[in-house]
C-alpha positions in Angstrom: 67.7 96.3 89.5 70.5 95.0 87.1 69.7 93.1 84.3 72.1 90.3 84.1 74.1 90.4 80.4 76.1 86.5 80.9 77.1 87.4 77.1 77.4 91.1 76.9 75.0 92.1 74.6 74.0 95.4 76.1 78.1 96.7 75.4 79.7 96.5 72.3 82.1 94.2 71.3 85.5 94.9 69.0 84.5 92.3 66.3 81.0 93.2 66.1 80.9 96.9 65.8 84.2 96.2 63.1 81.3 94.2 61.6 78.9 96.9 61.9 80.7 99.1 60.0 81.1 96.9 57.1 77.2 96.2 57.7 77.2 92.8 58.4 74.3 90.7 60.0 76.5 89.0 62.9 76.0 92.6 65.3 73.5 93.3 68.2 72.1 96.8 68.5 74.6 98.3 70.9 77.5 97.6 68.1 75.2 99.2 65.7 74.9 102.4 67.8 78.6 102.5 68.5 79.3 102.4 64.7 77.1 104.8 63.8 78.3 107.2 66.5 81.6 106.9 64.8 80.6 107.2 61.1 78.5 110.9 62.6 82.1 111.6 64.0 84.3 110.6 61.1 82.0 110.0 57.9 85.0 107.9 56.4 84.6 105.4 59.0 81.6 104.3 57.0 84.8 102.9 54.3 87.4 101.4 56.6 86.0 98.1 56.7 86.0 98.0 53.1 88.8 99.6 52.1 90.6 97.1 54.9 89.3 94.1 53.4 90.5 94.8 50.1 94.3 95.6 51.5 94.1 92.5 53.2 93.1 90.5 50.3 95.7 92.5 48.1 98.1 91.9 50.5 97.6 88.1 51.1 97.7 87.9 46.8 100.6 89.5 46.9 102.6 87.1 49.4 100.8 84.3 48.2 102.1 84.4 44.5 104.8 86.9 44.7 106.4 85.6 47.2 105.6 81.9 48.0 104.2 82.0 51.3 101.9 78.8 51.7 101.0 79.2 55.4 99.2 82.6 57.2 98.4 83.2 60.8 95.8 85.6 61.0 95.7 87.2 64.7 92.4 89.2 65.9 90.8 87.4 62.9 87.6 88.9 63.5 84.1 87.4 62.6 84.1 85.4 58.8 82.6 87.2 56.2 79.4 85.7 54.4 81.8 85.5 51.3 85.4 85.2 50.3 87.4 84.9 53.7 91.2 85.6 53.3 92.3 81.7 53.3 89.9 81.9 50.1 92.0 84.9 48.4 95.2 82.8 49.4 94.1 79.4 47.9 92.9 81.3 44.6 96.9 81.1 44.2 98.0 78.1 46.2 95.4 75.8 46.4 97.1 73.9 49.2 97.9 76.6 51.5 97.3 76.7 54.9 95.8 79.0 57.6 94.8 79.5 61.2 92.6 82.6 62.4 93.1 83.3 66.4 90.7 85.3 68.2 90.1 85.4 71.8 86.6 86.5 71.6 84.5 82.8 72.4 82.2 83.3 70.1 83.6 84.5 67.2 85.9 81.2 67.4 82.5 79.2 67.3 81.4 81.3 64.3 84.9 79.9 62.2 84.7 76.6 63.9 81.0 76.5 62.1 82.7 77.5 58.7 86.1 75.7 58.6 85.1 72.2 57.4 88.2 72.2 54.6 91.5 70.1 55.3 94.6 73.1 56.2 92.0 75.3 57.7 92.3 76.1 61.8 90.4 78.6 64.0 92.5 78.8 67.7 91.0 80.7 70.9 94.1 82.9 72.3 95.2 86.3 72.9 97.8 87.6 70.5 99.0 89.6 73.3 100.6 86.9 74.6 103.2 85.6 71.5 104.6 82.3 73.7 101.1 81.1 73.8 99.8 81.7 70.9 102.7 80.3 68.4 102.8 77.1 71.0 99.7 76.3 70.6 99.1 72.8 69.2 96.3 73.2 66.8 98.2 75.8 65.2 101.5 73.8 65.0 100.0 71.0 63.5 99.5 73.4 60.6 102.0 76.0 60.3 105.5 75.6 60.3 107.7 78.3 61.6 110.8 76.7 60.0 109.4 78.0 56.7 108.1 81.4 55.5 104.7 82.5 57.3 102.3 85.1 56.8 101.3 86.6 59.9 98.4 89.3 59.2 97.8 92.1 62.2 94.5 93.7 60.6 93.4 96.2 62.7 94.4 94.7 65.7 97.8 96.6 67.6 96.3 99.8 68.1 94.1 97.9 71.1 97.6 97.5 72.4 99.4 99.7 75.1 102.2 101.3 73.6 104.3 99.3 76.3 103.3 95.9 75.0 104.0 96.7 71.3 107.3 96.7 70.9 107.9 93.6 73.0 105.0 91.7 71.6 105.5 92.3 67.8 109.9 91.3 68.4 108.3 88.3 69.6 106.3 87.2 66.7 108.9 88.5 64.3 111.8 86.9 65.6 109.8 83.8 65.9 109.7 83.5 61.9 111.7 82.5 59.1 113.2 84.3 56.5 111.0 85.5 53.5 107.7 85.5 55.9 105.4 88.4 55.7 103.6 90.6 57.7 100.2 92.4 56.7 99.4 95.0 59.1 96.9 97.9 59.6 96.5 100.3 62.3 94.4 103.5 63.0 96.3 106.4 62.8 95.5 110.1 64.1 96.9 110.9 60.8 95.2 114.3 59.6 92.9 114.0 63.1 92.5 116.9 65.2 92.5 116.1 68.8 89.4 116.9 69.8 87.5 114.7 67.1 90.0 112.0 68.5 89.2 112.2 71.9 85.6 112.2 70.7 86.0 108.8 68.2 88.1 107.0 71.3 85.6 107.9 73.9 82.7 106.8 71.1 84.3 103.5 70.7 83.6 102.8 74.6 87.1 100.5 74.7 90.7 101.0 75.0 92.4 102.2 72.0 95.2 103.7 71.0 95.4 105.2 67.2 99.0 106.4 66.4 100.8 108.7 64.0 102.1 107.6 60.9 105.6 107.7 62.1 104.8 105.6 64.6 102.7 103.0 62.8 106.3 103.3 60.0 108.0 102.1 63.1 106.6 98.7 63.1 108.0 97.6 60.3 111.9 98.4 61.5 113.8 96.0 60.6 111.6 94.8 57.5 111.8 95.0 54.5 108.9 97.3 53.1 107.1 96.1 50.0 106.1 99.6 47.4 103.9 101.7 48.3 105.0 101.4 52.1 102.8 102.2 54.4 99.9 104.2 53.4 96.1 104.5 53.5 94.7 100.9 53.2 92.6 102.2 50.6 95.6 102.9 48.1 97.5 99.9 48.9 98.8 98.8 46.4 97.6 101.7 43.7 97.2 105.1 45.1 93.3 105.9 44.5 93.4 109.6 44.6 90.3 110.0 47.3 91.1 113.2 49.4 90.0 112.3 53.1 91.6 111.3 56.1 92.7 108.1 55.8 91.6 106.8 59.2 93.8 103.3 58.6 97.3 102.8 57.4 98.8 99.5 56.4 101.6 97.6 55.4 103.3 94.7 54.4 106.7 94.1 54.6 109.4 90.6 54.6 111.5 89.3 57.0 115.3 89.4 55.9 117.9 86.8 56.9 119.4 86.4 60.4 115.9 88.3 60.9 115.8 85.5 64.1 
């Protein structure tokens, strides 16, 4: 007899085990047993969702008051943290910035919809796979102008892409921008990896995805200019840290140049 799962509790769920690993509260048990599986696999997994979180909020700083960006699109937001969210980090600098998180998982969008309550602050339901939708969308348009400079963050979100939907996807988004914006992006990367502890972290994962080299994850940002470091482990973005383990997630962030559209 099945046991019908309207929800699907009994599988796990991208946001959730991402939220496992950084022990948060908002999991169920399969997304618990799916990260530990992968920490027993790759010990340093028990890291990436810290050392991710502090790129990101490193990264956001950095746009935010080097660079002047006053409006962010985070896409495959992910569930809130239970403290500082990245519109937080970016209003630290710009107290009037702006920001909409899209995720197409339901109920992560009611979990923001339950925290957003401050004026400049949008949670959208939408797949980032599909650019045309997603930067049409009129909640999002009421708040973010893509006449000016954006920051559009891609945490840990393209390698559940296809390799045939990458490079189409993120020229869509990019052209879509103005000059100066920014793009925050981290990826899992078979970086340092042998093949068959790969195959064994994918298959442990129980969804498509699809970590790629370092060169390949470099590739993303043609076109861009690459803030210093470049792209390297999230954990010594910007300051290398000096921690000698695979580094399981790259990042970057780089700016659109004129005539970039």
């Amino acid at each position: 007899m099945t046991v019908p799962d309207p929800l699907g509790l009994a599988k796990g769920n991208r946001a959730r085990v991402w939220e496992a690993l950084g022990d948060g509260k908002d999991t169920f048990v399969r997304d618990r047993e799916i990260a530990q599986r992968l920490t027993s696999l790759m010990p340093g997994m028990r890291h990436v969702a810290r050392d991710n979180r502090g790129f990101l909020e490193e990264a956001v700083a950095t746009l935010t008051r080097a660079h002047g960006i006053r409006q962010f699109v985070d896409l495959g937001a992910g569930l809130p943290r239970m403290g500082k969210n990245l519109h937080d980090i970016v209003r630290e600098h710009a107290p009037a910035a702006r920001m909409v998180y899209l995720d197409h998982d339901q109920m992560v969008v009611v979990h923001w919809r339950a925290r957003l309550k401050t004026r400049g602050l949008a949670v959208v339901e939408g797949d980032a796979l599909h650019p045309e939708k997603v930067l049409a969308d009129p909640e999002l348009r009421k708040l973010i102008d893509l006449d000016r400079p954006v920051g559009l963050i891609m945490s840990a979100l393209v390698h559940f892409w296809p390799s045939e939907d990458v490079a189409p996807v993120m020229d869509a988004y990019l052209t879509a921008l103005a000059p100066g914006s920014g793009l925050v992006l981290s990826h899992a990367t078979t970086q340092g990896l042998f093949q068959d502890l790969l195959t064994l972290a994918v298959h442990a994962y129980e969804q498509p995805i699809h970590p790629r080299s370092a060169d390949e994850i470099t590739r993303l940002f043609d076109g861009l200019d690459l803030l210093p470091p470049g792209v390297v482990a999230v954990r010594d973005w910007p300051l290398h840290l000096g921690v000698d383990r695979p580094p399981l997630f790259l990042g970057g962030v780089a700016v659109t140049r004129e005539g970039q559209q």
